[in-house]
C-alpha positions as CSV (number, residue, x, y, z in Angstrom):
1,X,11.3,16.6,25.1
2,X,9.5,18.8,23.0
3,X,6.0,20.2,23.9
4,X,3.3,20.4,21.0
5,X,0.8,22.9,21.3
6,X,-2.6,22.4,20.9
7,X,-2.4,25.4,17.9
8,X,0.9,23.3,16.6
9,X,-1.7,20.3,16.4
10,X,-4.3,22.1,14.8
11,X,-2.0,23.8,11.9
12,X,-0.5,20.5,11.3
13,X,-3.5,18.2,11.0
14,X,-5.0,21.1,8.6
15,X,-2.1,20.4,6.1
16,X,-2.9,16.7,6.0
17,X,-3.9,14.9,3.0
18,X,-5.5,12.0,1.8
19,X,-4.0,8.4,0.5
20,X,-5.0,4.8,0.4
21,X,-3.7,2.1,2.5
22,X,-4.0,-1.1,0.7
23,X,-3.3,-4.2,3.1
24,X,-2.4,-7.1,0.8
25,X,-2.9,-11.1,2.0
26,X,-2.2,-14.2,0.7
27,X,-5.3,-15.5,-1.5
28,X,-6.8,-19.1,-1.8
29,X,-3.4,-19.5,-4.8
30,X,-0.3,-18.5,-2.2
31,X,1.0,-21.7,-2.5
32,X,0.2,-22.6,-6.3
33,X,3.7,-24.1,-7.7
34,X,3.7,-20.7,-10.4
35,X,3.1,-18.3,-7.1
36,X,6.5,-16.9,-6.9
37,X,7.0,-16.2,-10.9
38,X,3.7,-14.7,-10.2
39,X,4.9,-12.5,-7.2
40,X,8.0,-11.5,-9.0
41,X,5.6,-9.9,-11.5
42,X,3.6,-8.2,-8.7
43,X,7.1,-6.9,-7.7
44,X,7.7,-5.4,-11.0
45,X,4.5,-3.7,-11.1
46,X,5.3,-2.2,-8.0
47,X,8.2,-0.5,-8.9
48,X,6.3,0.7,-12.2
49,X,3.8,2.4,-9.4
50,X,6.5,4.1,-7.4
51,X,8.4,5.2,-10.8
52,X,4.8,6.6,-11.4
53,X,4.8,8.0,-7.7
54,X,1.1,7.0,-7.5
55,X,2.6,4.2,-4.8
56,X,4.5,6.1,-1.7
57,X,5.2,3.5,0.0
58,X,5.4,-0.2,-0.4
59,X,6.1,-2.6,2.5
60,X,6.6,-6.4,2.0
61,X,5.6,-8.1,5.1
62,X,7.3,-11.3,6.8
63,X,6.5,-13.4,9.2
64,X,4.1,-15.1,10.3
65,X,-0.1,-14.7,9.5
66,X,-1.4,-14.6,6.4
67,X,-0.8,-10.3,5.7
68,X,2.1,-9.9,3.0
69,X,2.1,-6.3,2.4
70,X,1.2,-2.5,3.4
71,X,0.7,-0.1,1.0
72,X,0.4,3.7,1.2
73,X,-1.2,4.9,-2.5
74,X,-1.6,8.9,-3.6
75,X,-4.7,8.5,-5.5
76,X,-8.7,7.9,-5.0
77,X,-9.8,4.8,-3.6
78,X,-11.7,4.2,-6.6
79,X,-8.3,4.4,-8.2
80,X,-6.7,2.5,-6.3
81,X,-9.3,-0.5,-6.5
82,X,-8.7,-0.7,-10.2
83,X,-5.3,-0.9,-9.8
84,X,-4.9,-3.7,-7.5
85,X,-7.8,-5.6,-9.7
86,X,-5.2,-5.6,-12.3
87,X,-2.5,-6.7,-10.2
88,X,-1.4,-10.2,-12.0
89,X,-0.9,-11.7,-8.1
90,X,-4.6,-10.3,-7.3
91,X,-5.7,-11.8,-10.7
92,X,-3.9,-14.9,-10.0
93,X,-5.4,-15.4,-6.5
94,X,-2.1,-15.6,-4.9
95,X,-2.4,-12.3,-3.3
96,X,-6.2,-10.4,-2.2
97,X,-6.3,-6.7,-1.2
98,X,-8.5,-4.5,1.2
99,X,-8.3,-0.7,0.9
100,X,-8.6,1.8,3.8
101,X,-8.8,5.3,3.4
102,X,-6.1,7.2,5.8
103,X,-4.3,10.5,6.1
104,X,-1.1,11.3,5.9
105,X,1.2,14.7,6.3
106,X,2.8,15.6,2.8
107,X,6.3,15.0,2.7
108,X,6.6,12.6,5.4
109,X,9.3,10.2,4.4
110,X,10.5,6.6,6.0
111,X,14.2,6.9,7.8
């Protein structure tokens, strides 16, 4: 195992940056009969947000509870709270959103 130094943890949390976490959940619309041509469009818009690498990482969620998606945005808060206004599933009320500020290390990746 590996031992982290205390000077290892300090260097590394110094090179940390800031993101958005956007936590998305089914709205009062999830089940309206046009939800999934809906969704598909969210989908779409998605990818346009990771072609424009502003979204890092995008997680659908299954299962059960009412939480659909996890987020991980490089831009402001502020930003990112426009952007998910104009989502067509936010606009809809299929989907709602909460935003979270959070840190992250640049470069991090998922396996």
């Amino acid at each position: 195992m590996t031992v982290i130094s205390d000077e290892t943890m300090r260097e590394w949390l110094a090179k940390t940056k800031a993101y958005a976490a956007v936590i998305v959940r089914e709205g009062p619309n999830w089940q309206a009969e046009d939800a999934r041509a809906i969704l598909w469009e969210h989908g779409r818009r998605n990818f346009e947000l990771r072609e424009q690498r502003k979204l890092c990482i995008v997680c659908p969620v299954t299962g059960d509870g009412d939480v659909r998606g996890i987020g991980i945005f490089d831009a402001p808060a502020a930003e990112v709270e426009a952007i998910m206004a104009g989502d067509p599933a936010v606009k809809a009320g299929v989907l709602t959103f909460e935003i979270h500020g959070c840190r992250g290390f640049p470069g991090d990746a998922l396996a």
